[in-house]
C-alpha positions in Angstrom: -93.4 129.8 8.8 -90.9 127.3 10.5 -92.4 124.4 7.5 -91.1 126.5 5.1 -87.7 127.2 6.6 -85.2 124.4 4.7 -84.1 121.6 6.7 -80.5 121.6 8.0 -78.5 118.9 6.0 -76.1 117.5 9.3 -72.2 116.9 8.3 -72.9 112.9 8.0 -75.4 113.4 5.1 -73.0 116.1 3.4 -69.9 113.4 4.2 -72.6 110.8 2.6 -73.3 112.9 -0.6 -69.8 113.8 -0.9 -68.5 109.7 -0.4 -71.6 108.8 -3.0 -70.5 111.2 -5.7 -66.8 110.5 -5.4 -67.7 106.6 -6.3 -70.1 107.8 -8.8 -67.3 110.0 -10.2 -64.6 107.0 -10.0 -67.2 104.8 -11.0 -67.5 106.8 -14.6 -63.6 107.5 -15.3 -63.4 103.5 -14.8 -65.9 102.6 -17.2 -64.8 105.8 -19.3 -61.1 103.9 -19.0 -62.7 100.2 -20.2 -64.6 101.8 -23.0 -61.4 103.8 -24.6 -59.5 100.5 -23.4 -62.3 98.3 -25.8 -62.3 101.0 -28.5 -58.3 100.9 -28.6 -58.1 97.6 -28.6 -60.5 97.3 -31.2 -58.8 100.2 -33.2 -55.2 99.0 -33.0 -56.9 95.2 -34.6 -58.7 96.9 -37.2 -55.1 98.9 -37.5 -53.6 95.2 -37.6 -56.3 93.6 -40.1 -55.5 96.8 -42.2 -52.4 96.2 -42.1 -51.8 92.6 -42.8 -54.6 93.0 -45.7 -52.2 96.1 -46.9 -48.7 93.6 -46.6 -50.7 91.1 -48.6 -52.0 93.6 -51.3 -48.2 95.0 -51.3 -46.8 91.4 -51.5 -49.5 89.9 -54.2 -48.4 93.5 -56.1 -44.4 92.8 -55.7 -45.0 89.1 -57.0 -46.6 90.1 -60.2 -44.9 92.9 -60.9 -42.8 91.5 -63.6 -45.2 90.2 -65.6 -47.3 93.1 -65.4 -44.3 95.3 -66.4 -43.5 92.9 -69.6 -47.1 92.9 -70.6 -46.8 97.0 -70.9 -43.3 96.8 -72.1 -45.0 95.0 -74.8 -48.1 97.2 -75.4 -45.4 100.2 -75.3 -44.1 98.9 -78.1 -46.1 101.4 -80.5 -44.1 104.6 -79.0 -41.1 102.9 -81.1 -43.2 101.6 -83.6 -44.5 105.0 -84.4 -41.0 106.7 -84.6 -39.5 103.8 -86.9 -42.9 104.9 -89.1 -41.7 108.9 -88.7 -38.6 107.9 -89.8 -39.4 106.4 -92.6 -41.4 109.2 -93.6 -39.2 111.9 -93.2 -36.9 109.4 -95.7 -40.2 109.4 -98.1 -40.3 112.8 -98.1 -36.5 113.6 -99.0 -37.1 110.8 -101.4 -40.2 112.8 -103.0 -38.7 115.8 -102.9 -35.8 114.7 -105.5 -38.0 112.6 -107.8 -40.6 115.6 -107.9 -38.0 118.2 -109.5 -39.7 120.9 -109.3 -36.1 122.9 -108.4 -36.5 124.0 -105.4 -33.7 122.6 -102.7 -34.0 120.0 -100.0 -33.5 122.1 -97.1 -31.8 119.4 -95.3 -28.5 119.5 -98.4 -26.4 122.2 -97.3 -25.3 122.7 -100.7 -28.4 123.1 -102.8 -29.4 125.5 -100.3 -26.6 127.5 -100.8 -27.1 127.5 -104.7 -30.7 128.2 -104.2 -29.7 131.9 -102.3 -26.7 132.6 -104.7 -29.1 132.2 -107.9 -31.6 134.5 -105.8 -29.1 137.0 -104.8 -28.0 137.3 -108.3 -31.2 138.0 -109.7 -32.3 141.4 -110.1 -35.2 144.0 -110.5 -37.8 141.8 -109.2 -40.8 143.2 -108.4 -42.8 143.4 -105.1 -45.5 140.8 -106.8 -42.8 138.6 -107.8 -40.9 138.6 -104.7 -43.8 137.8 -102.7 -44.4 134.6 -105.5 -40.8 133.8 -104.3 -41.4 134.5 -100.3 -43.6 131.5 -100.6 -41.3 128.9 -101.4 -38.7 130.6 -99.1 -41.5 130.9 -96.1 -41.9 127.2 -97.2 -37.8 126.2 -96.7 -37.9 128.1 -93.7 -40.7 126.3 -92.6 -38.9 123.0 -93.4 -36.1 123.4 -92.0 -37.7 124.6 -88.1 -39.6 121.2 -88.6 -36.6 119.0 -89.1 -35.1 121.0 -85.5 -38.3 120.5 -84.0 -39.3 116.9 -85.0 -35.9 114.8 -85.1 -35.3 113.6 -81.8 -32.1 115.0 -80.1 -29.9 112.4 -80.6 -30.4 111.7 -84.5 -29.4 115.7 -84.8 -25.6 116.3 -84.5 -24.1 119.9 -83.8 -23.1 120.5 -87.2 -26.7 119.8 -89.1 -28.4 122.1 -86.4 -25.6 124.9 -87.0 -26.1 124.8 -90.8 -29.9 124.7 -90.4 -30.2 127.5 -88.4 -27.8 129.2 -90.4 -29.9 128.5 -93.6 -32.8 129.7 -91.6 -31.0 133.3 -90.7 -29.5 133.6 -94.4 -33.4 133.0 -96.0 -35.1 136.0 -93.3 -32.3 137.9 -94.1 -32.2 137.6 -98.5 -36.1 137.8 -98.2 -36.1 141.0 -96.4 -33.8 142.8 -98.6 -35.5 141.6 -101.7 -38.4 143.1 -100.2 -36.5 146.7 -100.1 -35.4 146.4 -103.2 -38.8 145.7 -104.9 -39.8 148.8 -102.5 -37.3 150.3 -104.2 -38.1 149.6 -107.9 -41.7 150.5 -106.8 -41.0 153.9 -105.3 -39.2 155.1 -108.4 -42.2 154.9 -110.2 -44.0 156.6 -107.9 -44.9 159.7 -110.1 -46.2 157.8 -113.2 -48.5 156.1 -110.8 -49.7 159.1 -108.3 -53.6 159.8 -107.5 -55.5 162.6 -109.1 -57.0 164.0 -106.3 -53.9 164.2 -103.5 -51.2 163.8 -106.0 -49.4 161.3 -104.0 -49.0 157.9 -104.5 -50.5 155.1 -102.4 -50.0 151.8 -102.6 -51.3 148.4 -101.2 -50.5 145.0 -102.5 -51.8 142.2 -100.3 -51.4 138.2 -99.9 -51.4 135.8 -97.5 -48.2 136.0 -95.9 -47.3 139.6 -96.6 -49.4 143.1 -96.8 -47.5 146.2 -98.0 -49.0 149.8 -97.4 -46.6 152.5 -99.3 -47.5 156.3 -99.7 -45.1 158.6 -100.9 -45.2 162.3 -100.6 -45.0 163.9 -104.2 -47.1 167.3 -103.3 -45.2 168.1 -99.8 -48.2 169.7 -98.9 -47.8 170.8 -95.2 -51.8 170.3 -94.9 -51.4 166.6 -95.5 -50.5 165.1 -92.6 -53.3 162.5 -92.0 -52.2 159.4 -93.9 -55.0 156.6 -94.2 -54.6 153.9 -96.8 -57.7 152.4 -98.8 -60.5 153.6 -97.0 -59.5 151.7 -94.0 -58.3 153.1 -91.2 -54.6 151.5 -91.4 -52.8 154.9 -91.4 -50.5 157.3 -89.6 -50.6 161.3 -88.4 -47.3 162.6 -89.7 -45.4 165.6 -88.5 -45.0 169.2 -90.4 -41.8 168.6 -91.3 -42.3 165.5 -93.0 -45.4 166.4 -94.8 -43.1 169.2 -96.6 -40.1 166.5 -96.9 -39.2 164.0 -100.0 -40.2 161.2 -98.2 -42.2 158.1 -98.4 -44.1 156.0 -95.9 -43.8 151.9 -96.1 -46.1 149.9 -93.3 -44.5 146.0 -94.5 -46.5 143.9 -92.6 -45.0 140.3 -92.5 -47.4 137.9 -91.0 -44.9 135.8 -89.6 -41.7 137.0 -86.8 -38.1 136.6 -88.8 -36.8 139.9 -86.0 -36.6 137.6 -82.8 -33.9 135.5 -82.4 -34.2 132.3 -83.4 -35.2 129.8 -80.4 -32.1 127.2 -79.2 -32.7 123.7 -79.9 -32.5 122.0 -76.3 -30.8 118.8 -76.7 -29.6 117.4 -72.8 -30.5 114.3 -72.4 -28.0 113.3 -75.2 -25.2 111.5 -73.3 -27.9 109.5 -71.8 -29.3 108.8 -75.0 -26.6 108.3 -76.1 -24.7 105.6 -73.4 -28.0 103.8 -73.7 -27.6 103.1 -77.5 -24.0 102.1 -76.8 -25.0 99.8 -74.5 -27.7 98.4 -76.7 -25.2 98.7 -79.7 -22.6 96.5 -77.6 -25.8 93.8 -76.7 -26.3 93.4 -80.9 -22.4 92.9 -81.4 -22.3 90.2 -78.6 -24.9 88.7 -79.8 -24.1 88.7 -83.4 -20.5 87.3 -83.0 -21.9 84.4 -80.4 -24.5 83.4 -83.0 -21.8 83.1 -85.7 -19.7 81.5 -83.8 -22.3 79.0 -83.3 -23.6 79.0 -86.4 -19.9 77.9 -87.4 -19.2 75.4 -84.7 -22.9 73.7 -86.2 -21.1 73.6 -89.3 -17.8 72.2 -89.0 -19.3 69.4 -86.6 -21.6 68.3 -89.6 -18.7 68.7 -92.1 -17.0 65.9 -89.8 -19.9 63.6 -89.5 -20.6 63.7 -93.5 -16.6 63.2 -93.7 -16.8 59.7 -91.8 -19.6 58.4 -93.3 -18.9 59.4 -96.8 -19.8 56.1 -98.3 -23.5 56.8 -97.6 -24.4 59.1 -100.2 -28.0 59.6 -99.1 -27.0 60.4 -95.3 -24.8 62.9 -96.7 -27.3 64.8 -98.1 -29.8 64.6 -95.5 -26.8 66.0 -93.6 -26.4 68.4 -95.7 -30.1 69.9 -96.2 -29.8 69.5 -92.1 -26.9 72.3 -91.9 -28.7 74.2 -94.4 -31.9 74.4 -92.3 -30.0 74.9 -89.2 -27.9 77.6 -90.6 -30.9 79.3 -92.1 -33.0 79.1 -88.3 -29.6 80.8 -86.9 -29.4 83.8 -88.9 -33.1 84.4 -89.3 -32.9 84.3 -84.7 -29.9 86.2 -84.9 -32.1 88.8 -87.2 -34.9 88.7 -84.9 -32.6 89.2 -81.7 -30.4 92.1 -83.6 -34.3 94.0 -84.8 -35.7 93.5 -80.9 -32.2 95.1 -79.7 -32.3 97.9 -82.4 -36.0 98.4 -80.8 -34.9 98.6 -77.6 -32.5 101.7 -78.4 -35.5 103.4 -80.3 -37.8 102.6 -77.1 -34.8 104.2 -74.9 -34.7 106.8 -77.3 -37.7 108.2 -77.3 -38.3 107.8 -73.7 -35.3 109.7 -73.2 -37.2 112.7 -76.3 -40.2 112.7 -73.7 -38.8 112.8 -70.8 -37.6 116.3 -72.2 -41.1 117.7 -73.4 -41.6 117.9 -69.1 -38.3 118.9 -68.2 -37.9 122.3 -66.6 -34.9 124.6 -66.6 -33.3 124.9 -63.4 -32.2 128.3 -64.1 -34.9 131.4 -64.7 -33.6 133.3 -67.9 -31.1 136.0 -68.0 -32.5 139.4 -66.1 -34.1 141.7 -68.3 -34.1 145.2 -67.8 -37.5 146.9 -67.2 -38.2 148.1 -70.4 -37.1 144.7 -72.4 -39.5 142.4 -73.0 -38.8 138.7 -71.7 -40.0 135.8 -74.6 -40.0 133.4 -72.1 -42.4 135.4 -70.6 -44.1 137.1 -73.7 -45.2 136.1 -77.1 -45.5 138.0 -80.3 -48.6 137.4 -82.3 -49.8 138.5 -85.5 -46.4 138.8 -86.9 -44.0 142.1 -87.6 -45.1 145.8 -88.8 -42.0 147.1 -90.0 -42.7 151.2 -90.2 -39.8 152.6 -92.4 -39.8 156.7 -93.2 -37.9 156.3 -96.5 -36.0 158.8 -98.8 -37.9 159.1 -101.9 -35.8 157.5 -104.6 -35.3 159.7 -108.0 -38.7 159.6 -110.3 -38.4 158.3 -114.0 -39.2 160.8 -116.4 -39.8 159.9 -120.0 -37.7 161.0 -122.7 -38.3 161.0 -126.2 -40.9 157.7 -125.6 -38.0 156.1 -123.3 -37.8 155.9 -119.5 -34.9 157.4 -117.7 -34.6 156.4 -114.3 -31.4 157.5 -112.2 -30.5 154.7 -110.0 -28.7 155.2 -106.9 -25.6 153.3 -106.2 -26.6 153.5 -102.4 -30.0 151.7 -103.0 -33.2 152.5 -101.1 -32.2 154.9 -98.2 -34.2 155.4 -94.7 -34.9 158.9 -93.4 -33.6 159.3 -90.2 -36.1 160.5 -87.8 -35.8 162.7 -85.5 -32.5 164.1 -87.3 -29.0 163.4 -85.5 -28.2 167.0 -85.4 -31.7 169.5 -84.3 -29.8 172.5 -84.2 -30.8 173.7 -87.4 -34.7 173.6 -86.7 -36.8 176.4 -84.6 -38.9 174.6 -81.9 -38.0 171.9 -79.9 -41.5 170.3 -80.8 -40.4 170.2 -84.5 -40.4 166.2 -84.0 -43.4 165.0 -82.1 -43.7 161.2 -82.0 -46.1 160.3 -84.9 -49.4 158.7 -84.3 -49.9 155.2 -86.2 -53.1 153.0 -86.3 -52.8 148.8 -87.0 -55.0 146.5 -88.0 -54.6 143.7 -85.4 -54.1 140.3 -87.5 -57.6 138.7 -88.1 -56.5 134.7 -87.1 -55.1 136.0 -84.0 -57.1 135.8 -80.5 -56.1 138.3 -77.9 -57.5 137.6 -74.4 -56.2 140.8 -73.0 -55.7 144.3 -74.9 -52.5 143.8 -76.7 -49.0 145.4 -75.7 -47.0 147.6 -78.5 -43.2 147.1 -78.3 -40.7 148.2 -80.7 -37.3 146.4 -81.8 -33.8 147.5 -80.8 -31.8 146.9 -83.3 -28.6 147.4 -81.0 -29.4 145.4 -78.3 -31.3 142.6 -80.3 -34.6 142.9 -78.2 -38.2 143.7 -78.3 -38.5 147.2 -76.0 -41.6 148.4 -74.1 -40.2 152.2 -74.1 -40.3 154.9 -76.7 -44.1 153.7 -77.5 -47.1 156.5 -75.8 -51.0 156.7 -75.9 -51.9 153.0 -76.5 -55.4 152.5 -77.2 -57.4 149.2 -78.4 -60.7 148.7 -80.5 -61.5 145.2 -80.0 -64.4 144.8 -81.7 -62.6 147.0 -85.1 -59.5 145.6 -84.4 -57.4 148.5 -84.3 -54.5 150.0 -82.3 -53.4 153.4 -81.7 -50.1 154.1 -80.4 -47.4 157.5 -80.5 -43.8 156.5 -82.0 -40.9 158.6 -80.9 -38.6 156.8 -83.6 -39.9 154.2 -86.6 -38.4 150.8 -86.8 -39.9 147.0 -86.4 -43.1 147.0 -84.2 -45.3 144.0 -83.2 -48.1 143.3 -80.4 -47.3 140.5 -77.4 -49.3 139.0 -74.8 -48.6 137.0 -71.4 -47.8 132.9 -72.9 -49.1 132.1 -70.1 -52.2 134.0 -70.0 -54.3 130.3 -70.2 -52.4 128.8 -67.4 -53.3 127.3 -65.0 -55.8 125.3 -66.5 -59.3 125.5 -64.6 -60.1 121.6 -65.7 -59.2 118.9 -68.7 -60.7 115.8 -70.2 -59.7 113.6 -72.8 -62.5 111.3 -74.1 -63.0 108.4 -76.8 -65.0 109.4 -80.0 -64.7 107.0 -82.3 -62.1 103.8 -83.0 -58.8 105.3 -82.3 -60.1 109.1 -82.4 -60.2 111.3 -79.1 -61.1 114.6 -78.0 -59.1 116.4 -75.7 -60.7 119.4 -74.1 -58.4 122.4 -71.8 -61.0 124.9 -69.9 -59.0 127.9 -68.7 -60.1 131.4 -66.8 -60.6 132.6 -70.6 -61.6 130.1 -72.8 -62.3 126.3 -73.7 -60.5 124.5 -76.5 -61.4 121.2 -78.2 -58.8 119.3 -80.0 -59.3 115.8 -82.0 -56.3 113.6 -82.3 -56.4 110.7 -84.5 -53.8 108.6 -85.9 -50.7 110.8 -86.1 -53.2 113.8 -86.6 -54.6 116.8 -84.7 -57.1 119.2 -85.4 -59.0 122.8 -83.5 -62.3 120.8 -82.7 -63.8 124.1 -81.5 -63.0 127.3 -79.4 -65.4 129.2 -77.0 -64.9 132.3 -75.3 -66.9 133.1 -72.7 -69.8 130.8 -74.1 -69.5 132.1 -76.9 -68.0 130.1 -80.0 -65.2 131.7 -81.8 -64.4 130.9 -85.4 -60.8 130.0 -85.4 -59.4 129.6 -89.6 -57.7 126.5 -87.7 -60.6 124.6 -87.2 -61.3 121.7 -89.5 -57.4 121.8 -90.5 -55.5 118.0 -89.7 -51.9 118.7 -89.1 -49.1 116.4 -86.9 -48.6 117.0 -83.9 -45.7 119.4 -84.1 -46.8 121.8 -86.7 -50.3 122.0 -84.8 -48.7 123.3 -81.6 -47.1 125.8 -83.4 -50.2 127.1 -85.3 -52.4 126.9 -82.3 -49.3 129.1 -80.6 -49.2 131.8 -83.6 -53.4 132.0 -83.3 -52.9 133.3 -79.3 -54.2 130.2 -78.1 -51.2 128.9 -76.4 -51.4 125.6 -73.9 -48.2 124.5 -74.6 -45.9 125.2 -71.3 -42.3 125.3 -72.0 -39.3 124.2 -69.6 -38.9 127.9 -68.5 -43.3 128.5 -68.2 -42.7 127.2 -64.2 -41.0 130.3 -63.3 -44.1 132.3 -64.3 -47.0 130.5 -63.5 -48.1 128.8 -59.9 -48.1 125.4 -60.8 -48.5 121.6 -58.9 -45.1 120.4 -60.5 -45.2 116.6 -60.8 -42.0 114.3 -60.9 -41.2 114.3 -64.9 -40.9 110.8 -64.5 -43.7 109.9 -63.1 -45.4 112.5 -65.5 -44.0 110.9 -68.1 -45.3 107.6 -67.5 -48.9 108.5 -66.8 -49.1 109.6 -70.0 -47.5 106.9 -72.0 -50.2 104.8 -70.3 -53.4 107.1 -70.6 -52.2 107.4 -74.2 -52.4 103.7 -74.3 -55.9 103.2 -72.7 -57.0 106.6 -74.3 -59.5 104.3 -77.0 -61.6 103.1 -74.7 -61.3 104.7 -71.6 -62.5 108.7 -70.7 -59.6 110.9 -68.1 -60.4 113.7 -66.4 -59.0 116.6 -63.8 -59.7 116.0 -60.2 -59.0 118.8 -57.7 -57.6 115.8 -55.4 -54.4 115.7 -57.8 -53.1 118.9 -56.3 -53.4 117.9 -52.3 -51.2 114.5 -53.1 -47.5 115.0 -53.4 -45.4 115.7 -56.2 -44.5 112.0 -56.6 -48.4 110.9 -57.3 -50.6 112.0 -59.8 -54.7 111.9 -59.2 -57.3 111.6 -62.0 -60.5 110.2 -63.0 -61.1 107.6 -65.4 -64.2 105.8 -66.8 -65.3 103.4 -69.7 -66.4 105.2 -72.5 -66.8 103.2 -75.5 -70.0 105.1 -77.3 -69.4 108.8 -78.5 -72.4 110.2 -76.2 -72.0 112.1 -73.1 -73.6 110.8 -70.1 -75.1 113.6 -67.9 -73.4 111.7 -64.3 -70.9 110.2 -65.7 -69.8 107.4 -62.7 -66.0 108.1 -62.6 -63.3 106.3 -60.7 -60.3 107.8 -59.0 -57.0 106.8 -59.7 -53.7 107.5 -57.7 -50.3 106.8 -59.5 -46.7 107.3 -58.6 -44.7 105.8 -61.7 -44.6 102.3 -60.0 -48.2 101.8 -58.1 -51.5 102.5 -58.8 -54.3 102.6 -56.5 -58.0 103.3 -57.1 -58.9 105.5 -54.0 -62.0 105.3 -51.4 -62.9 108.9 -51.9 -64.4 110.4 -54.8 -64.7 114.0 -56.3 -67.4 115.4 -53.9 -65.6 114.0 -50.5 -64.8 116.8 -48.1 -61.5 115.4 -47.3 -58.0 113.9 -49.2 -57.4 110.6 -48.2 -55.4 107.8 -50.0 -57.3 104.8 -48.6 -58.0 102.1 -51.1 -61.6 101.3 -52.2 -62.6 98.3 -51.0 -62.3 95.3 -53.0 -59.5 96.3 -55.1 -56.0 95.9 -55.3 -52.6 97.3 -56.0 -51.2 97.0 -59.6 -47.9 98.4 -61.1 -49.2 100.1 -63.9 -52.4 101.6 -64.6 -53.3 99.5 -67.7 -53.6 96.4 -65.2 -55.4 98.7 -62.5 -57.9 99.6 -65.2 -58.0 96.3 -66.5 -60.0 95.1 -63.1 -62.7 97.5 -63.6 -63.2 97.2 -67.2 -65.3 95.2 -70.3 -63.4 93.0 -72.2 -64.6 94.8 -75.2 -62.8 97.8 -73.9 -59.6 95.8 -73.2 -59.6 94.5 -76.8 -60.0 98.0 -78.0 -57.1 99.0 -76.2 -55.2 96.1 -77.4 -55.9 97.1 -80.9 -55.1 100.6 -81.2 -53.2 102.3 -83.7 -49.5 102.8 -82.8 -49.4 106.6 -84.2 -52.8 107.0 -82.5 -51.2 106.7 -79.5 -48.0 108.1 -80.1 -50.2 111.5 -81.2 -52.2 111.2 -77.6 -49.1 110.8 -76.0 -47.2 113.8 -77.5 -50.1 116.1 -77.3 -50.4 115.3 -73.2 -46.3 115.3 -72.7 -46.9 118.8 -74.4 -49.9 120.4 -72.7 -48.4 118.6 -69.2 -52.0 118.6 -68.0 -51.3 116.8 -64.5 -48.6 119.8 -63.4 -50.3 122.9 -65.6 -54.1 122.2 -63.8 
């Protein structure tokens, strides 16, 4: 029992194990201290190595900067090259327009305009069929003249031309829509001679490719008939008792285009930039013009004085002579070449400056709506304008003795006023219940969400949600159902926005300068082909499912292709307002700017893509991917390097699109270079250098104009 009692540790051993532990303790925080001393020491030299190697990357970068920025000055040279070549089509095409003759006007002559809508206005009972003949060369003016706003650069436009363009604009919506109640007109007078046997009203379609007119009119009054449908379709309305028994007639006029909003403002800051730049520039050519003829004349009068002393010898005279000839000659052929690199330096600062405005944003949020109004900054129409008229049934011919007789009201075509002004008259207060009306939602028109109905108030000048009840949409028929208090203009909007964000972009090589862009939002993915100053719809798929667009297969410029992808629904195009609606990483526009220019540039040889990393670096730097590519197949892991740019540096970074962390280390082995053409460039084949080198200058331009507009780096 007492061997298995413990034995009593004394206070020396405790005082031993205490003394042991304490130098086993200091013993530990001392080599503890020399190890974080080592690993410090070693860190702050790696920090040192790192640091010199990074001063000697930055100072190799400063010393070449020049020359790397006058070898892309040199290569940018095709953004001016392709302008002086848009110039001189848009001169062509004036030029083919008068030698054609056909008699319509150049839209761009103020004058022949106004001739063209005097002759017009004079000419009368036209019918429906022929106005819509006309509509087409005035859709086709129309047309013209928002191109020349949208495609001259700013500071080639002056106040006055965009004043009596837009005025031309307002005069031709206007004179085509009151042709097209006239013809209504003309058309409803006959409406007896042309009723159906059966109802004994009269119903009317007439259909083309801009415009589709529905018109019933009610000859019978009988109160029965209320259920309106036109052509065994379901296009229709649900009219009221009262107008069933009323002389009335019905007009859907559905325009496929929008002449009821207000014409968009052309933006054009930037100008007195623009502009002081070519002053500047204009000043260099004067200077240098007068200092070259003054030497040019100094040459001159020096040689005069040498042939004037030595006159005797006839054959040094004229060898003299062919001398100031040749001279003179060398002069004004240099002072031609330095006058055409000047005047290509203001078209370089020019369109720079037209770029730099395609990423601009507004720093002030449009005017406050009020909650019904709709916002088009916000909003866009789509499928054009269904103007719903109740119309007063015009006097019916009635033949006389094998004549006609028509009586034909001073007044012209008049619209029923529902409900009435004055109610007192009637028995119930449900006498006008808002009337039921069924559209057919435009066929070339994607809607990613069921469409909203607004209505246009003509007071205010604005598209209104109110005064519209039971919506309802059949997506797969293509029809919507909605109550109308009052009739009037009606059209169907969605969210602009509605693909932004993007979820992911690439732009890829196919063929010598031919790319394909491709935009993957929440709702859909779109493929566009850009070659030489053309675009085209490559494909569209929603949810993995291919949609037929009527765009695909069309080549169009740039311009005009942005505004039919925008009328189809399928809108990436952000505009300087788009930031106060969507969440988006906004980039310098600078620096934006420039990325592009140069993708554009390496765009023939070399693949880009999104990288999640661009949205964790700061709004000064942009962060992509980029890889050869010089066949047209897809590789299945595709070996991608990441670049990092800020306008004046780019870097290739360490990490790559799987890492779990941002860092902007630089991959070892590489180096700093000012542009991204001369980062690439270290990386890449010669084959795909000379590629580059040889691209098309509208090819480019095109690439350039399409990423300025989509603004993939801030919109993704």
């Amino acid at each position: 029992m007492s061997g298995s009692k413990k034995k009593k540790i004394t206070k020396a051993e405790r005082l031993k194990l205490l003394q042991e532990e304490e130098e086993r303790r200091l013993k530990e925080e001392e080599e503890a201290r020399l190890k974080y001393e080592k690993e410090e020491k070693e860190r702050l030299e790696i920090q040192r190595i790192e640091k010199e190697k990074w001063n000697r990357l930055e100072a190799k970068d400063l010393e070449r900067r020049n020359e790397e920025l006058e070898e892309l000055y040199l290569l940018e040279r095709c953004f001016p090259e392709a302008e002086k070549l848009k110039q001189e089509t848009r001169l062509l095409s004036r030029w083919k327009h008068y030698i054609q003759c056909d008699g319509s006007p150049d839209p761009s002559v103020a004058q022949e305009m106004n001739t063209f809508i005097s002759l017009w206005k004079e000419k009368t009972n036209e019918t429906f069929e022929e106005v819509i003949e006309k509509s087409k060369v005035v859709l086709n003016l129309i047309e013209k003249l928002k191109f020349i706003l949208l495609e001259t650069p700013p500071c080639d436009l002056q106040d006055k031309n965009i004043i009596q363009y837009q005025e031309s604009i307002l005069q031709l919506q206007e004179l085509l829509h009151l042709k097209f109640n006239v013809a209504t007109e003309i058309l409803l007078r006959q409406a007896s001679t042309l009723a159906d046997l059966d109802s004994g009203n009269m119903e009317k379609v007439i259909k083309d490719e801009n415009v589709t007119l529905y018109v019933w009119a009610n000859l019978k009054k009988n109160p029965r008939h209320r259920s309106v449908r036109f052509s065994e379709t379901q296009i229709g309305f649900e009219i009221p008792r009262i107008l069933a028994t009323s002389d009335i007639a019905v007009r859907l006029l559905h325009t496929h285009y929008d002449h009821v909003s207000a014409l968009h403002p052309v933006s054009t800051p930037s100008k007195e930039h623009t502009s002081t730049v070519t002053e500047l520039v204009k000043d260099d050519i004067e200077n240098v013009e007068k200092a070259i003829g003054k030497e040019v004349e100094e040459e001159s009068k020096q040689q005069e004085k040498r042939s004037y002393l030595i006159q005797e010898e006839e054959i040094k005279v004229e060898e003299e002579q062919d001398d100031i000839e040749v001279k003179t000659s060398s002069a004004e052929e240099e002072s031609e070449a330095i006058k055409c690199e000047l005047e290509m330096k203001i078209l370089s600062e020019t369109v720079s400056a037209a770029q730099l405005l395609l990423v601009e944003n507004s720093s002030e949020k449009p005017d406050f709506f009020e909650n019904d109004v709709v916002d088009l900054c916000q909003f866009t129409t789509l499928g054009g304008v269904y103007h719903l008229d109740i119309l007063e049934l015009p006097p019916q011919c009635k033949p006389v003795k094998g004549w006609m007789i028509v009586e034909i009201l001073k007044e012209g075509l008049q619209k029923y006023t529902y409900p009435p002004e004055t109610t007192e008259d009637f028995e119930t207060e449900n006498a006008f219940p808002p009337i039921e009306v069924t559209l057919e939602v435009h066929e070339n028109v994607i809607f990613f969400e069921d469409p909203v109905v607004v209505r246009w108030d003509a007071e205010g000048q604005h598209w209104r949600t109110d005064g519209i009840s039971n919506v309802s949409y059949k997506p797969n028929e293509r029809l919507v159902t909605f109550s109308l208090d009052t009739f009037g203009p009606v059209t169907l909007i969605q969210d602009a926005h509605i693909n932004m964000p993007y979820q992911s972009w690439e732009l890829r090589p196919l063929d010598v300068n031919k790319v394909l862009l491709t935009v993957t939002t929440v709702f859909t993915e779109i493929q566009i082909q850009i070659k030489e100053n053309l675009c085209m719809l490559s494909s569209v798929k929603l949810k993995d499912k291919k949609h037929i667009s009527v765009l695909e297969g069309t080549w169009m410029t740039p311009i005009p292709f942005i505004i039919a992808l925008k009328e189809a629904g399928l809108n990436i195009f952000p505009t300087r307002h788009s930031h106060f609606y969507v969440v988006i990483n906004n980039k310098v526009p600078l620096v934006e700017v420039k990325a592009y220019r140069q993708m554009a540039l390496l765009s023939s040889a070399f693949a880009f893509g999104w990288s999640k990393w661009n949205l964790l670096c700061n709004s000064t730097k942009v962060v992509f991917k980029v890889r050869e590519h010089l066949t047209e197949e897809r590789t299945e892991n595709p070996n991608w390097a990441l670049l990092m740019f800020s306008g004046d540096r780019a870097q290739r970074l360490k990490i790559k699109e799987e890492s779990e962390a941002f860092s902007e280390a630089l991959k070892e082995e590489t180096e700093f270079h000012s542009t991204l053409y001369h980062m690439v460039r270290d990386f890449a084949s010669k084959e795909a250098m000379e590629k580059v080198r040889s691209s098309n200058c509208q090819f480019v331009s095109s690439v350039c104009h399409m990423l300025l507009s989509t603004r993939l780096l801030s919109y993704s």
